[in-house]
N, C-alpha and C positions, 0 to 999 in steps of 0.2 A: 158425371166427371169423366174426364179422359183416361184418370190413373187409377187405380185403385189401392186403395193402404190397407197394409196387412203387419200386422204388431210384431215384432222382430226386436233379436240381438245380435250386435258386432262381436262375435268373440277370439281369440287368441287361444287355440290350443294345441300347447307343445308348437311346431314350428310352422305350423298352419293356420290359416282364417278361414273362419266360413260366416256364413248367415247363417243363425239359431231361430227356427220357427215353432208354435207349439202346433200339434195335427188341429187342433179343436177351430185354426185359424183358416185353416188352407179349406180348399173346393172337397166335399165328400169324395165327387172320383178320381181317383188316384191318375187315372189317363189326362189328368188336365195338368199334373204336375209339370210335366216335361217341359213344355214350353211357358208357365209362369218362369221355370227356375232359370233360364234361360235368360227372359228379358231381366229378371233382378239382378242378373252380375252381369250384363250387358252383351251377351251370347247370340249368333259368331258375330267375331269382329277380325279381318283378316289384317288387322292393325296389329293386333294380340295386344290390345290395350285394354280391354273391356271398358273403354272412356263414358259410355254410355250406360253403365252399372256397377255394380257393387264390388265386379270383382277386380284384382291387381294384374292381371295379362298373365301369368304362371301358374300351375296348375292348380300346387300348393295356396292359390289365394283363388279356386275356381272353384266352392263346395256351397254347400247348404246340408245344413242339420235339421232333422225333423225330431220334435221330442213327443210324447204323449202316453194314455196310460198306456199300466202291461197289458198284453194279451197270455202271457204266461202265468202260471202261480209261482213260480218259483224266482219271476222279476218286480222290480217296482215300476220302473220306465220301460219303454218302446224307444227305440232308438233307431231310427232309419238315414244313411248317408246318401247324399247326391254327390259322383264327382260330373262335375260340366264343362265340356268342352270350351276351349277358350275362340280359337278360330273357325269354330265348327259348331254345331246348336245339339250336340251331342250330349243327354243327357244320362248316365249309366249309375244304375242303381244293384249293381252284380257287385259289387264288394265294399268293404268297411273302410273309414278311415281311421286310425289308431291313433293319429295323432289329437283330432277334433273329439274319440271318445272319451279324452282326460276331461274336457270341458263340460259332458253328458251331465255327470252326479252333480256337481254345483251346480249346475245351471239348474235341473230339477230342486235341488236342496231351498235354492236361492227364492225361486218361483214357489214356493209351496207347493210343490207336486211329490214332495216325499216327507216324512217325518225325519225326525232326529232331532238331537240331543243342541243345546244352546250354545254350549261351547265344548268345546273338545273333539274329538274324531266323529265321521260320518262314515255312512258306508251306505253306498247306493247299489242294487242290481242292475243292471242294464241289460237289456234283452236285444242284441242288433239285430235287427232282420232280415240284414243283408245276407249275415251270416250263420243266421238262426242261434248264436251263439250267446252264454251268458260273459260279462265282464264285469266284475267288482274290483268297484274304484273306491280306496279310502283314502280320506281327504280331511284338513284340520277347518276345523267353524270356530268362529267369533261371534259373541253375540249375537246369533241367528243368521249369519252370513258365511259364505263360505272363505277362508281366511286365500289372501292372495300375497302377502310380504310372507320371504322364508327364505334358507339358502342354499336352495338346490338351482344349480346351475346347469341349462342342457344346452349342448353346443346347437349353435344358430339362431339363438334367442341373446340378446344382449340384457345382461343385470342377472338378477336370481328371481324366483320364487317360491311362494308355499307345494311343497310334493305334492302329487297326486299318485297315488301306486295304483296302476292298472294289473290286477293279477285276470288274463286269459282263459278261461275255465275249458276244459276240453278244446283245444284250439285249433283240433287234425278237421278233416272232413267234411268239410264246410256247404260241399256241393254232393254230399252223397256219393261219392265215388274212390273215397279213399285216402289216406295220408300220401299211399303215392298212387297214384293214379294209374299209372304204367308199372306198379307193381314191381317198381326196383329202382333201384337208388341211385344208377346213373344209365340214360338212354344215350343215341348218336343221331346226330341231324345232320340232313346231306342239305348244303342251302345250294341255292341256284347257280350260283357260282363254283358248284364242286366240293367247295369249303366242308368237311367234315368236323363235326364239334361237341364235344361232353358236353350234357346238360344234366341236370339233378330237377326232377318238377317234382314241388310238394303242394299240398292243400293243405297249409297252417295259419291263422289267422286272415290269411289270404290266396288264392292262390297263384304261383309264383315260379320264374323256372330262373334258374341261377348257370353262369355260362363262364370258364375261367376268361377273361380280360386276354390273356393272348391269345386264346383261339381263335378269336373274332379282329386279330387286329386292332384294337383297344387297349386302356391303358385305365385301371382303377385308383390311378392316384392323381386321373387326367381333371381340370378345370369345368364345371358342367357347362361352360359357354362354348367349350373347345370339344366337349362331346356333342352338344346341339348343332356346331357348325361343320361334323364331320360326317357330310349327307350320305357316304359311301359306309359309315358304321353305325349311321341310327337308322338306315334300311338294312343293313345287314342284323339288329336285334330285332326290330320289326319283324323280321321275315322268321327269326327265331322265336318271339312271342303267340304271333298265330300258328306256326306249327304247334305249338306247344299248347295251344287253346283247343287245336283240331286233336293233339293225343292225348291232353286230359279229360275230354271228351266236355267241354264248354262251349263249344261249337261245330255245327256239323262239318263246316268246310272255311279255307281261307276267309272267302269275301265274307262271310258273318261274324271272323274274328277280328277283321280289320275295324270292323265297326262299334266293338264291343273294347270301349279303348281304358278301360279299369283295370281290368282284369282278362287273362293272370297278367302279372305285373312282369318285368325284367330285368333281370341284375348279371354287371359284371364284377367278377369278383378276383380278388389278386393278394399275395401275401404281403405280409407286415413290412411296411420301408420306412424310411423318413418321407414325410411332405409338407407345404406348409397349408392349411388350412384358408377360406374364404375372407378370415382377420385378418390374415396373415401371421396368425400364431402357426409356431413350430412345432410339427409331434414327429416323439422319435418312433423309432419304428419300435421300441421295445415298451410303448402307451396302449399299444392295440397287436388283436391278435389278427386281422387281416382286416384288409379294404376292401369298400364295396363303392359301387357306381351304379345307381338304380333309375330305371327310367319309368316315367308316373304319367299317363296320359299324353306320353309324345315328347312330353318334356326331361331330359338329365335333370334329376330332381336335386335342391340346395342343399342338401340334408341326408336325410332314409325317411322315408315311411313308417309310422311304426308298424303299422302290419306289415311292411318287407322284413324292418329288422327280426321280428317275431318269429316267420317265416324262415329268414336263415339261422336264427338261435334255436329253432325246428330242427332240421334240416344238419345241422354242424353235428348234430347227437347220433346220427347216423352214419355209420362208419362207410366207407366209402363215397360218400356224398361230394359233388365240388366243393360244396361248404367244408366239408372235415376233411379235405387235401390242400386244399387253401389255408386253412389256419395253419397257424402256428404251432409246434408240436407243444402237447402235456397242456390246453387252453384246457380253462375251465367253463363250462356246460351253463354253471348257474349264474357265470359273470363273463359271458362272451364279450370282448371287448371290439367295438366294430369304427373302426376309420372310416368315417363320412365325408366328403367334401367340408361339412361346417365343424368338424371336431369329431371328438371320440364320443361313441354309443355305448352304454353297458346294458347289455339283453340279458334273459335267463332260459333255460327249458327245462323242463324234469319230465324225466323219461321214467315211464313206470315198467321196469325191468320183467316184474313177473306177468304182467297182461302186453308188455312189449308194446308199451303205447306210450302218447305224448301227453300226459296227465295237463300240464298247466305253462303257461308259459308268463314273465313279468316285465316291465320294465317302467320306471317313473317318468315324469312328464310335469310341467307347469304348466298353469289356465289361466288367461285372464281377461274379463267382459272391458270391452273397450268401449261400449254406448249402445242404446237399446232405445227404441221409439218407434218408427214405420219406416219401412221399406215402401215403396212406391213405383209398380210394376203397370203399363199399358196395357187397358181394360182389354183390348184386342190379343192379348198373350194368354185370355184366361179361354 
């Protein structure tokens, strides 16, 4: 055969798509994955179509999920994310997607790879390995399926569905180097241009450096298509992100952080205004306690990340941070309310005061399987 077929699921989680694979499917060495995962969402295509695979030309529709058992005792699944380049055959396995781990526990639930209860609540562990971290997701079943009508509504997703709470478990540290890396809560970057600029880098859910929206000439309440067309400030974040990769120490120098295009991720951030959303709904500026504009693989992303929002519900708990000068004064910690291009975010943190750490971090999410059968990758990509 020319192709090969490998048993897969289309899934929808939170504002994301990816391809759902189980490991037991895929090649034993893991060095082969890079270029399968490539040709399945049609990788590069300098169309940014991926016409020729699975995925939708944005970054947010550029993933593949690995599921399989734990390696851990203290998990039930293994959880591994792929983000893939869309014009490029960039395959990066350095960080989590938060959005696609609401879809983790059903999907294991759903597949018989966990136990539980027939109807009622589920509660799966997930172990990511991206970020060696655990996440417990609980979630409502229906008769031995995991329930997907309900009415929780998250901006950028049209209709409602059944919750998924994602509670974060220890969600500092991810790369062994620390909640801040640079060991303080605001650094100064000198970019090529002269340009001097506050940044806040943290390691929470992902790693991540947050920049205020006027330093950089930007604008957090700007259109992501009018962020992606303004070639003079999405090299000027770039050029902010691998600094920031070379001083949380994620890479040795520039050119291996240009390459490394997951992570850390980058956000422009700005305080609470009115704007109108990608519906074209209205939010007043007194809905949300500041905006964000986060860019995801090269792309102004439609939405947040959930690992960004995480990351800055992180990060806001920290006094002096761009995040906690950008907010709103008197915001609340455990309902950060965050302005998205697609609507308003409600994030949490909980800072454990006496160990001075970031104990847990939460925020909900809908899942939904949209078709599962084979995917069909060119035997030559294996």
């Amino acid at each position: 055969m020319s192709q090969r077929r490998i048993p897969a699921a289309f899934i929808r989680g939170g504002t994301s798509k990816a391809i759902v694979l189980k490991r037991d499917d895929l090649p034993d060495e893991e060095a082969e994955w890079p270029e399968l995962f490539a040709a399945i969402l049609g990788s590069p295509d300098p169309h940014m179509r991926q016409l020729n695979g699975m995925g939708g030309g944005i970054s947010s529709l550029s993933k593949i999920c690995i599921v399989g058992p734990p390696t851990r005792e203290d998990a039930d699944i293994d959880y591994t994310f792929a983000q893939v380049g869309v014009a490029n055959d960039t395959v990066d396995f350095t960080g989590n997607c938060g959005n696609m781990s609401s879809a983790m526990g059903p999907f294991a639930y759903d597949e018989g790879l966990v136990s539980g209860p027939r109807d009622g609540g589920a509660c799966v562990r997930i172990h990511n390995t991206n970020s060696g971290k655990i996440i417990v997701s609980n979630f409502p079943v229906k008769e031995g399926l995991s329930e997907v009508e309900g009415t929780l509504e998250i901006p950028g997703v049209f209709g409602t569905g059944a919750p998924v709470v994602l509670d974060f478990l220890d969600p500092t540290n991810t790369f062994g180097r620390g909640t801040l890396p640079s060991n303080r809560v605001m650094d100064c970057f000198t970019l090529a241009d002269q340009r001097k600029v506050n940044v806040t880098m943290i390691d929470a859910a992902v790693p991540t450096v947050f920049v205020a929206a006027a330093d950089v000439n930007g604008s957090a309440s700007a259109h992501p298509m009018k962020i992606d067309a303004d070639m003079i400030l999405m090299a000027r974040l770039e050029e902010i992100r691998q600094q920031a990769s070379v001083a949380m120490g994620l890479t040795e120098d520039l050119a291996a952080a240009a390459h490394r295009i997951a992570t850390p991720k980058v956000a422009m951030l700005g305080p609470n205004e009115d704007y109108n959303d990608l519906s074209g709904s209205f939010q007043s500026a007194q809905s949300h306690d500041l905006q964000i504009r986060m860019i995801s693989a090269g792309q102004a992303h439609r939405a947040v990340p959930v690992t960004g929002a995480l990351a800055l519900a992180c990060a806001a708990v920290l006094q002096g941070s761009v995040p906690f000068v950008c907010a709103s004064d008197g915001f609340d910690p455990l309902n950060l309310r965050i302005g998205t291009p697609s609507g308003v975010v409600t994030v949490g943190a909980t800072k454990d005061i006496d160990a001075n750490a970031i104990s847990s971090a939460r925020i909900l999410r809908t899942q939904r399987r949209l078709m599962d059968g084979k995917v069909y990758a060119p035997v030559g990509a294996l």
